[in-house]
N, C-alpha and C positions, 0 to 999 in steps of 0.2 A: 561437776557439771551434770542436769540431768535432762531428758526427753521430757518437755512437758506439752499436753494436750490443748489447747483453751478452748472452751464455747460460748457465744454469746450471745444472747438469748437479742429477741427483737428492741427491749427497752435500752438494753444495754448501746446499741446501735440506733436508737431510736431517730437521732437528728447528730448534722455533720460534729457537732459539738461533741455529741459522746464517743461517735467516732473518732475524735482526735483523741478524746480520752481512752479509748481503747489504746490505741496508738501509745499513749504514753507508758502505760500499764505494762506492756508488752517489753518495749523500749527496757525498762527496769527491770524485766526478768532476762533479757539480752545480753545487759549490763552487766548481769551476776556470772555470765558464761554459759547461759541455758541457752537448750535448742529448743526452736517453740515453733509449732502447731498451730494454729487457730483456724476454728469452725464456727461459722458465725449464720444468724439466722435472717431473714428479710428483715427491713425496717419498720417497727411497731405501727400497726396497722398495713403494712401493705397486701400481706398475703387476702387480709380481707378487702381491698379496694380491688385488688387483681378477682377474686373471684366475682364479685360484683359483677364486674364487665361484664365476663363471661356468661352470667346468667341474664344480662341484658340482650346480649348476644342470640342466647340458647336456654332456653326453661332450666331444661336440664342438660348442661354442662357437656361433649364427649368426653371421656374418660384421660384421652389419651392428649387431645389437645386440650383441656385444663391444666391438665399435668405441664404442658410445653408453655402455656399462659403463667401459671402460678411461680415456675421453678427462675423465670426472672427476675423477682423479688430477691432471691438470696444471690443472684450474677450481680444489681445494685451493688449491694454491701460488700462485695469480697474484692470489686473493682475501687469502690471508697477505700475501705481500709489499707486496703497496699498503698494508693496516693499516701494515705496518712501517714504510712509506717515509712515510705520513703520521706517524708517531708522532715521526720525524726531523724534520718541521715542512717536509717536500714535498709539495706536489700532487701525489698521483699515482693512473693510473686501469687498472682492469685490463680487458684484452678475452679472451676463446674466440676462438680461431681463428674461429665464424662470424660473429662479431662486428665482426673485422677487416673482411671478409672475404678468409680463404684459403681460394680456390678449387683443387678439386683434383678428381682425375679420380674416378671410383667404385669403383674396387680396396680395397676394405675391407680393414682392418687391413695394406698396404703403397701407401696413398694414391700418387698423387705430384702435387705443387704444379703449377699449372698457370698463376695470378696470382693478385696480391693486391693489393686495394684500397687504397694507405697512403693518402688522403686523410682521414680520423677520424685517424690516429695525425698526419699533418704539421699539421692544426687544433689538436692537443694541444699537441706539440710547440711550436709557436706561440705560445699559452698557458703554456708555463711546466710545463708536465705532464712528470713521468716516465711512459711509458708501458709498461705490462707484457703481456707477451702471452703466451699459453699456446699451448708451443713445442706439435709431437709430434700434432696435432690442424688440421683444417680444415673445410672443407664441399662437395656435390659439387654438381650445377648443381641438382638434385632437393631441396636441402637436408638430404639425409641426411648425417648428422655421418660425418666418418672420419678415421683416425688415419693414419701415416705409418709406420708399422712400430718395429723398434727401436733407436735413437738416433735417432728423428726432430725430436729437438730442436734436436738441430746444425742440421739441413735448416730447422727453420723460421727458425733466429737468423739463417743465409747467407742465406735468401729474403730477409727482412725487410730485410739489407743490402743486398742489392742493388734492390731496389724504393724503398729510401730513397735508394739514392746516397748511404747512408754512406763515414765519412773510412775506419775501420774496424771489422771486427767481430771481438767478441773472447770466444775461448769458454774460460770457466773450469771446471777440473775438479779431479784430488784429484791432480794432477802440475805441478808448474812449466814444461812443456815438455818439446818432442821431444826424445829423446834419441838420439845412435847407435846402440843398443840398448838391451833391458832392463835397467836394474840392479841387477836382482833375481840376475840374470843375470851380470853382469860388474859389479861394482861401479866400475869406471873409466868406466863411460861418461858420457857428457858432456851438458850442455844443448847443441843447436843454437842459435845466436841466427839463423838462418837458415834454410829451405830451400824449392825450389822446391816446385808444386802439381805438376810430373809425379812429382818424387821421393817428396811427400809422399802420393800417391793408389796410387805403388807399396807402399808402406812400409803402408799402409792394406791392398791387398789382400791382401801377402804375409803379416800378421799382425798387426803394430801395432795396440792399441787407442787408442791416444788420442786420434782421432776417426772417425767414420763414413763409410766411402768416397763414399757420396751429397751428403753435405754439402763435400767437399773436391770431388767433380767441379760440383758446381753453383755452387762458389766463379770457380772456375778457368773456367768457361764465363760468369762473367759481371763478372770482373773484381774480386772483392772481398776487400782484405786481410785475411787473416786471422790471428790472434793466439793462442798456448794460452798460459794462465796460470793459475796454481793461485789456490783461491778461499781456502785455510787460511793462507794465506804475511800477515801483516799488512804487508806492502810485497811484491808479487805479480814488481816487476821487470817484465823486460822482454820473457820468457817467447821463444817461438819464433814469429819473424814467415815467415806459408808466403806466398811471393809470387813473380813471377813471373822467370825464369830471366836472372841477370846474366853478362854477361860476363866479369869479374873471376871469378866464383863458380866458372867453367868449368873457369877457371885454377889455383885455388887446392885446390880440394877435390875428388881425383877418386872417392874413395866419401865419402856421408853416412851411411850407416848398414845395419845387419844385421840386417834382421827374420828371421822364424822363428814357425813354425806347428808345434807338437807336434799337431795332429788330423789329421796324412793319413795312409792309407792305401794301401796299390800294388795294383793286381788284372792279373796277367797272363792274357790268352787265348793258349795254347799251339796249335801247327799250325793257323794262318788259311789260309785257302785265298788265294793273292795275287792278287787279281783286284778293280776295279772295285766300287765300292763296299759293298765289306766293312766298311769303317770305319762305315760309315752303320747295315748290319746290326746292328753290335754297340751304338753309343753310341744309338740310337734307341728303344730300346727302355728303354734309361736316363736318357734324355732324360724320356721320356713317363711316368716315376714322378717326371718333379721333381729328380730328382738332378743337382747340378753335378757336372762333372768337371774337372780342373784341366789336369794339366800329360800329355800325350799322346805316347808313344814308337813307332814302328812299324818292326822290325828288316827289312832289305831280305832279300827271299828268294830262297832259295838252291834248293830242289827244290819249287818253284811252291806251297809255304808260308813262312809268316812266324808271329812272334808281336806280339802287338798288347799295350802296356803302357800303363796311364794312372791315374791319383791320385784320391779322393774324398775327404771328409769323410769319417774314421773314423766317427762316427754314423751313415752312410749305407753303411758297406762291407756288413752282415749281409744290408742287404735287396740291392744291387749283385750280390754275389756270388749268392743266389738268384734272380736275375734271370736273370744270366748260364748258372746250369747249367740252369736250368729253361725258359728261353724261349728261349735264344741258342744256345748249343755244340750241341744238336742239328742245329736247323735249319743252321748255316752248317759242320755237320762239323770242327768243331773238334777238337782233340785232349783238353786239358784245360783247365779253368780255376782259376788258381793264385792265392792272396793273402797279402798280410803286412798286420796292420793296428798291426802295430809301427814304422810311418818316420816321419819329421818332414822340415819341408821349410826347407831355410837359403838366404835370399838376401843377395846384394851388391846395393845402390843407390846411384846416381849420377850426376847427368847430365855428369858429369868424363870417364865412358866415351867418350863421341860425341870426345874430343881426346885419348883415352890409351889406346893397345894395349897386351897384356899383362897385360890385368886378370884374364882367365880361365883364364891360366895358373897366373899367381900363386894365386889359389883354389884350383886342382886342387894345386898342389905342397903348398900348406900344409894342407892336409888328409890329401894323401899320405903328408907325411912322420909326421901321429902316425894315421896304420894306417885314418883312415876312409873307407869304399869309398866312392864315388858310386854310387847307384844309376839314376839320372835326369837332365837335365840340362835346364833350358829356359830361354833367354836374349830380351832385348828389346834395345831401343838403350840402356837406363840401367840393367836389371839383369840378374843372372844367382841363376839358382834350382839348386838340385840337393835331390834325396831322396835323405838315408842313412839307417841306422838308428837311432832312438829315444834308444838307453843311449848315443849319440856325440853327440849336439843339443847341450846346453851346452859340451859340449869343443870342439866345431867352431865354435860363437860366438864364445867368449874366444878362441882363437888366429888365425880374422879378425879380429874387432877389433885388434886387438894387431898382426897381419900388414900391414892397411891403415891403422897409427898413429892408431887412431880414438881412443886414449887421450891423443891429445897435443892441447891446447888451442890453437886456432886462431891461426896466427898473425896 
């Protein structure tokens, strides 16, 4: 018998029909002897009808009552499912996040979990209860309700697991598992039945949606297996277990996969003056609008200027670039400020790198040879990124995959 986690992403809940099928799904690992968990998200599309209102309501939103608008999207769903689960002929009971309680700091609307009481869910448990929890939601030491931002449903399923010292948690979505890439994208690519939490938290940042970066690092910092499995499959398999980094795996697999971000952006600052915190002049001021910046170039100078290049979220280039002429290129004497908000950003992942030279080579030549320029480069111990241009992104996919035999089935 083991402690299992479940989550369930919005589609998987989308309408009462899937809900029953949750329900059944659940039912079947009940049947086995298992004690189960589940964390389940609002119903596909609610969380965005719910904010709607609100800004029908309010331009912009308060913080605190958004948070108390939005967080009954997941009360729907936790109150369905238990109907379902009992209609199955199970006990079962559903909690709010305050009811757990998850406690979490007071950053409305992007909470973060701070602990959670499982003593009510392991008494259930105990008892014979399924217990359902409404992911995406918690409480702050004030009692003010707050939500966890978005995909915080992941983040509650991995909390839960790990506050229970579950065997494992297992997050169902509308994909059977990780794959080497998109296959929307390369139709060869493959299920992973494996991969680690650093590869899998790269593959997160670099662009992969299939779960949320906070929920795979709060896996990984607390020890808890995690599982993607599709909720549509009536035998779901074995889906992709993200766990921690084998030996063998070092050996065997030196890339797991090629994410890619079609939303970046490049913005050059032309003639930097090369001096002692210039970098600071320019990103500081970008900083203090909120804006991330990615990946950061700064060419060595030559006649006591330089140019200074770095990445945004295409969303965020309009107002970047007005940043830049209007607060920055004065003051620090710049020459110009240049942008493309036409690139996309392609990465190699692998922790196979740390025992195999040669990987960035190989990248540059298979790129070179079908004509696509690198415009950027920026490498870690398990991947390497580069920005080219936009119209080359799927071309540059399919022939890394292909390059780094990611089409061919494990042996």
């Amino acid at each position: 018998m083991a402690l299992i986690v479940q989550k369930y992403g919005g589609t998987s809940v989308g309408s009462p029909e899937r809900i029953k099928n949750v329900a059944r799904r659940v039912a079947k690992f009940k049947a086995q002897g298992h004690q189960v968990v589940v964390a389940v998200s609002a119903m596909s599309g609610e969380t965005n009808r719910l904010i709607a209102l609100a800004k029908e309501i309010q331009a912009q939103p308060d913080p605190r009552e958004l948070d108390v608008v939005v967080s009954t999207g997941e009360q729907v769903t936790i109150g369905l499912l238990a109907m379902a689960l009992q209609a199955e002929g199970l006990k079962a009971k559903s909690y709010t996040g305050d009811q757990v309680k998850i406690l979490t700091d007071s950053a409305h609307t992007k909470a973060r979990i701070l602990s959670i009481d499982e003593q009510n869910i392991r008494t259930d448990l105990a008892n014979d209860y399924v217990v359902v929890v409404a992911g995406f939601q918690g409480v702050d030491e004030h009692g003010n309700i707050t939500t966890l931002g978005r995909g915080g449903s992941d983040t509650t399923g991995v909390a839960l697991a790990a506050a229970l010292n579950a065997d494992e948690c297992q997050i169902y979505t509308d994909v059977d598992g990780v794959y080497t890439t998109d296959p929307r994208v390369v139709p060869e690519a493959r299920r992973l039945k494996s991969i680690t939490f650093e590869e899998m938290l790269e593959m997160a940042s670099l662009g992969s949606k299939v779960l949320q970066i906070r929920s795979v690092e709060f896996a990984g910092k607390y020890k808890v297996k995690l599982r993607v499995l599709s909720s549509f499959l009536e035998e779901p398999g074995e889906g992709t277990l993200i766990t921690f980094e084998e030996n063998n795996k070092m050996e065997q697999a030196i890339i797991s996969g090629i994410a890619f971000n079609r939303d970046e952006a490049k913005i050059t600052v032309l003639g930097v003056p090369d001096k002692p915190g210039i970098a600071y002049q320019i990103l500081g001021p970008v900083a203090d609008a909120n804006i991330d910046v990615d990946m950061i170039i700064q060419n060595v100078g030559t006649d006591g200027s330089t140019d200074f290049s770095f990445t945004v979220n295409r969303t965020d280039f309009a107002k970047t670039m007005d940043i830049l002429k209007n607060q920055v290129q004065g003051h620090i004497g710049a020459r110009a400020v240049v942008g493309d908000s036409k690139t996309a950003k392609v990465s190699v992942v692998g922790v196979g790198m740390r025992s195999h030279v040669g990987i960035a080579s190989q990248m540059f030549r298979t790129l070179a040879e079908e004509g696509i320029n690198i415009q950027m480069i920026s490498t870690s111990e398990i991947k390497i990124s580069v920005v080219i241009d936009e119209k080359y992104l799927e071309l540059a996919v399919r022939v890394l995959h292909k390059a780094f035999d990611l089409d061919q089935e494990d042996a």
